[in-house]
N, C-alpha and C positions, 0 to 999 in steps of 0.2 A: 711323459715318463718313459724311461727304456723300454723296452721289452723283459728284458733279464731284471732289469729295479722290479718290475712289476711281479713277474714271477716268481723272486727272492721273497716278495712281501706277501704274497698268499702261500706259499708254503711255509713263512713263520706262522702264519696267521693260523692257517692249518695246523700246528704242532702245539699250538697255543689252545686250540680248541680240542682236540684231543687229547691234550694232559700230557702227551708224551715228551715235551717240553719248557721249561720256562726261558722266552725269550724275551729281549727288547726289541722292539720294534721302531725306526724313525723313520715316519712317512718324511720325506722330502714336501716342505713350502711350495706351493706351483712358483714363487716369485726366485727363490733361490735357482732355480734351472735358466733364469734368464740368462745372459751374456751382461747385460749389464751389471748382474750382483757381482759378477767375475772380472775382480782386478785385472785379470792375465788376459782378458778375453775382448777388452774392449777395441772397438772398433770406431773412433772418431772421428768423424768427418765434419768440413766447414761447409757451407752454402752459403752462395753469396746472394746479396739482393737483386744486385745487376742481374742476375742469370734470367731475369725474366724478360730484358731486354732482347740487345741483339743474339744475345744464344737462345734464347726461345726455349732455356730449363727450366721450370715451375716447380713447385714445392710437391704438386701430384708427381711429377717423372721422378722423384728419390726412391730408390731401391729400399726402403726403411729397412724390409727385412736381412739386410745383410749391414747393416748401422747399428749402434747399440748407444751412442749419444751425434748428436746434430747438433753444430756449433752454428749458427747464425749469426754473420757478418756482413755490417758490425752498425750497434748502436752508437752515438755519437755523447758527447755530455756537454752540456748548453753551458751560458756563461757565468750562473748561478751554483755551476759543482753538480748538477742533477744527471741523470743517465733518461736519455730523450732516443725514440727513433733516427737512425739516421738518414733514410729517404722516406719522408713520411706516405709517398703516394705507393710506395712497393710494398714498404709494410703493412699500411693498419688503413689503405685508403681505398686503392683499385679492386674493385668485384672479381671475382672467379667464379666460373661453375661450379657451382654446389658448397656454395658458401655456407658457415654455420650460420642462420639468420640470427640465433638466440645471441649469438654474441653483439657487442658496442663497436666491433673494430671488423673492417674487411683486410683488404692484404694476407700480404706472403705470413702474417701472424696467426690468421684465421688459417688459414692453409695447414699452419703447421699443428693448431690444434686438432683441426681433421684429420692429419696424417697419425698422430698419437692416438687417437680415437681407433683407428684403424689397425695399430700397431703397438697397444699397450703399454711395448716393453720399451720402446723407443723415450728415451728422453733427451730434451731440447734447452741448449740456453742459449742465452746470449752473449756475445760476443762485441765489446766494449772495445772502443779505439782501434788497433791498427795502426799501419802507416800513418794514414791520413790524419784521423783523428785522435791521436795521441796529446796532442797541444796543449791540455788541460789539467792532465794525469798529476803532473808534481805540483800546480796548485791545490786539487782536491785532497792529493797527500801530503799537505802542509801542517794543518792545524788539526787539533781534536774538534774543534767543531766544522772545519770543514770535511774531515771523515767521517763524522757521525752524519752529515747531512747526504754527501756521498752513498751512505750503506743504506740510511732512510729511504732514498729513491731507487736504489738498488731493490729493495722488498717489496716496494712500490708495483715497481715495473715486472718483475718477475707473476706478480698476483694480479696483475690488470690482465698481462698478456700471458698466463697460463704457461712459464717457461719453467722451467725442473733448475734451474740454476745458471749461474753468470761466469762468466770466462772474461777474464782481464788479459786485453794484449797494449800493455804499455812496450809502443815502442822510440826510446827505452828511456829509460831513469838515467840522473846525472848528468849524462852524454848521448850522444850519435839520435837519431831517426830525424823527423824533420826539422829545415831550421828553424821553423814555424812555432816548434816547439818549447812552453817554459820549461826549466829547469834550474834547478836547486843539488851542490852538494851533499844537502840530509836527505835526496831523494830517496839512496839506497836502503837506511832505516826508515823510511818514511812510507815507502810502500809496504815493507812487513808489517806496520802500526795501521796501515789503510786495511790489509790483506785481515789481519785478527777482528779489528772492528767490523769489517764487511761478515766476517764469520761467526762473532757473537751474535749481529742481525740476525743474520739468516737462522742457524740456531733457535732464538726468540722466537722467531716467525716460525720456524717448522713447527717446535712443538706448542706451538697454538693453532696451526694447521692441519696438526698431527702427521708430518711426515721430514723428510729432510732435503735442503735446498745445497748443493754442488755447486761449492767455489772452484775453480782451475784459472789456469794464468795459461798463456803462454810465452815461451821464452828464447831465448837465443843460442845458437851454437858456437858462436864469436869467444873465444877466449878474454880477450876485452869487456865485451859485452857483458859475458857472465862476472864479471868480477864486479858490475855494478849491481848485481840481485844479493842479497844474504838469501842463498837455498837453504842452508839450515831450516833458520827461521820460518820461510815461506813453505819448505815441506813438511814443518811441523804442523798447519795452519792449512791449507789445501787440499785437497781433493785429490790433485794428479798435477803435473804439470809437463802442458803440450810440449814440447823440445824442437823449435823447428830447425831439424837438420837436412836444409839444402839451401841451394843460396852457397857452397863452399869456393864454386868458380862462375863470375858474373859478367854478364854484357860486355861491361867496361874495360877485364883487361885481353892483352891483345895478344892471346892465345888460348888455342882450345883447350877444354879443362873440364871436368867433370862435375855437372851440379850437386851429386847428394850420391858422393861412393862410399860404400859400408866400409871398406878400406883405403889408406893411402896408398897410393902408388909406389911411394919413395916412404922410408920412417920419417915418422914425425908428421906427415904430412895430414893439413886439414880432413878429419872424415868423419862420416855417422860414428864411427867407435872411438874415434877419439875425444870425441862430445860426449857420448854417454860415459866414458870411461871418466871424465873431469867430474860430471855433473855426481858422478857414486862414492869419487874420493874427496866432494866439498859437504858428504853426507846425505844425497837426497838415496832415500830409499828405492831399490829398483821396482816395486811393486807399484811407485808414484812415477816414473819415467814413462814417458808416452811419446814413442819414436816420431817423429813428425816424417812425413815421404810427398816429394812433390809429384803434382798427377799431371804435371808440365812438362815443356823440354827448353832447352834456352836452344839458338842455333847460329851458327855465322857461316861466311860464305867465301869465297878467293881462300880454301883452304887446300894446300898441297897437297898429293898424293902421296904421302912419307907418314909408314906408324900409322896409316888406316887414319890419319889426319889429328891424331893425338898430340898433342904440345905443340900444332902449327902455327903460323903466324896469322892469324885473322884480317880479312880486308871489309870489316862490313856484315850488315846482316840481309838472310832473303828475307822474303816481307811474313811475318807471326801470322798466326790463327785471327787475329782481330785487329789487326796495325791499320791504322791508315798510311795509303799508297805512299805520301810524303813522308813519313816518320816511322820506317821501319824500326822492330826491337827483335825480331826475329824470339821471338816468345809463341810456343806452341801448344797446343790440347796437346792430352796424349791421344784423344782419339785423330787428330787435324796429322798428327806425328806416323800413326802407324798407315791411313791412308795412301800416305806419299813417299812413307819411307822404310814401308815393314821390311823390305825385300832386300834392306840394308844394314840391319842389325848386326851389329858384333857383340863380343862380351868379350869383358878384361880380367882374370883369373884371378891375378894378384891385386885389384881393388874390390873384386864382386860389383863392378860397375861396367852400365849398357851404355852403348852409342851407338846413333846413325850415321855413316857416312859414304853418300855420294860421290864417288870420283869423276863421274861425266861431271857433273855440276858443282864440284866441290864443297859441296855441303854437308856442316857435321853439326850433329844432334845429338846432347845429353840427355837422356831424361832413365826413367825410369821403366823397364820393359816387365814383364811375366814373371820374367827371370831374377832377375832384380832384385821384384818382388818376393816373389818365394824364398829368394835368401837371405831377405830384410823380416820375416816374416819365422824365419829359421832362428834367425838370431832372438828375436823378442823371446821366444821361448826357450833358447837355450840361456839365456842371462835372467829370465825370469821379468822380464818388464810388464810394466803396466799397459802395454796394447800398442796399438795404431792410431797417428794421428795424421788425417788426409788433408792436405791443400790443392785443391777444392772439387767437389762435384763434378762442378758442369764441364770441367777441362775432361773429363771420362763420359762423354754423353750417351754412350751404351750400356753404362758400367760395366765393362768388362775386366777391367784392372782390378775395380771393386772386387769384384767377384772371384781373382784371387785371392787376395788376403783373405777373404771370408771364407773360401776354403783350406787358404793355408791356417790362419788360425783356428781351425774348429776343433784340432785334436785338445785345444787348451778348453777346452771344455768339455772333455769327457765324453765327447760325441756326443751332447748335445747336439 
């Protein structure tokens, strides 16, 4: 509690005891001071299971205290409609130091119940399909008894493995993600009828648990893309929904371009605001908006010396944060980023977007810097959004970036 909350409340309390007053008094819930009870305040982050690998990030190295929910990616869903681990040896198998013995399950699962132990306010869910394993999604949302079987596992899995609620990233319904992927034209009604059904479960289950299980999705910034979700629907029904806004200029085409700029360059042009601004005029509440920010950089290389190498013709990538030598993607940490290229930073006024760019070596880097940050951070609270949503962790292995946004958003809390 403040100092000044506290002092306010014994000098009522005081005037209340001397008669010289009749006051109301509301002590403040210790739970309401969270970040997490605060819509405006949320700070979401993903972790991946990989990170325990070759990054050498564990569920102990998560800064909790500047998290307020932890997305865990990503559960898989088996051939039957069920929601199943997706590496079983990282989640619920390999030992750690200081494992909860009491629990049936080791892995990065027990991990994260430690970490909630440790950090109360912290809550964790999981984080369902993805890229990868999406393939499933428009079967389970076919039938009413495939979605009641769907949500069944869903309550399931949530109360085996101690998680606060499920995060659904179908990517996507109808159309596009992989080609691996089924799909059905009723996909788009059919995931609002999965999304309610999953929400009546959990519902059930909370209050027989006595408390409440957090559905969220995440979603796309693709103008296309969104037209296959009914947001309506879905943010009638949900929790928050992740928005992942970047990804706006990719790998693929063959000039430099900005991943995730708060503004276009040019009007009209793909950007963070032009996404929120569709996703508030198709009805989703801004309180449910949760700005998605990549903690990456994309890079390429044979880039000219012209515009600080902005809109240049690309030859190629240097070799990413994790690439191997033959199959460069030039995909970078932001920490892997400012090591080798802090000393190259620019900023673009009229996008509110960062790059690196090398002219000895022709090398230019999108990602997201301080700066960035802080304006992406400026913006949630001047439109009044539902928080921050991170892609991923362990690409910030010091949390330093982190560690922005958790100080750019704390005036949304009152000074908390």
């Amino acid at each position: 509690m403040h100092t000044r909350r506290l002092v306010g409340l014994l000098i009522a309390i005081s005037l209340i005891l001397s008669g010289c007053a009749t006051v109301t008094v509301s002590v403040p819930v210790p739970v309401s001071t969270s970040r997490a009870s605060s819509p405006s305040a949320r700070i979401v982050a993903y972790y991946v299971s990989w990170g325990i690998y070759a990054r050498h990030y564990t569920v102990a190295d998560i800064p909790a205290d500047r998290v307020t929910q932890l997305n865990y990616a990503f559960a898989n869903i088996s051939r039957d409609g069920t929601i199943i681990p997706g590496d079983p040896w990282a989640d619920v198998q390999k030992h750690f130091p200081g494992d909860l013995l009491e629990l049936h399950f080791h892995g990065n699962f027990n991990q994260l119940v430690k970490l909630k132990r440790e950090h109360p306010r912290l809550q964790t869910l999981i984080s369902v399909g993805g890229w990868t394993w999406s393939k499933r999604f428009s079967d389970v949302a076919a039938t009413g008894e495939s979605r009641n079987r769907f949500a069944a596992s869903a309550v399931d899995f949530l109360r085996t493995y101690h998680f606060d609620g499920i995060d659904l990233d179908w990517e996507y319904p109808v159309a596009g993600g992989s080609p691996a992927n089924s799909r059905r034209p009723e996909d788009r009604a059919n995931f609002t009828l999965l999304l309610s059904t999953m929400r009546a479960a959990l519902d059930a289950a909370g209050n027989r648990d006595g408390r409440r299980y957090l559905l969220t999705i995440a979603a796309p910034a693709g103008a296309s893309a969104m037209a296959r979700f009914d947001l309506p629907g879905i943010a009638a029904v949900v929790d928050w929904i992740n928005v992942m806004t970047y990804d706006y200029h990719v790998s693929s085409e063959p000039t430099t371009g900005y991943d995730a700029p708060l503004y276009g360059r040019t009007a009209g042009a793909p950007s963070v605001d032009t996404t929120i601004r569709a996703y508030l005029a198709a009805g989703v509440p801004a309180s449910k908006l949760v700005m998605g920010v990549p903690f990456y950089g994309r890079s390429w290389k044979g880039v000219a010396a012209v515009n600080d190498g902005v809109g240049q013709r690309v030859h190629g990538f240097p070799p990413g944060t994790w690439d191997k030598p033959s199959a460069p993607t030039g995909i970078m940490d932001y920490t892997d980023i400012m090591d080798r290229f802090g000393s190259w930073i620019r900023w673009d006024p009229r996008a509110d977007a960062s790059f690196a760019y090398d002219p000895s070596a022709g090398i230019f880097v999108t990602f997201d810097s301080p700066e960035a940050a802080r304006a992406k951070a400026a913006y949630i609270r001047r439109e009044g959004l539902g928080g921050v949503m991170i892609w991923q962790l362990t690409s910030d292995y010091h949390g330093s970036l982190l560690e922005v946004y958790d100080k750019a958003l704390d005036p949304l809390l009152g000074g908390q």
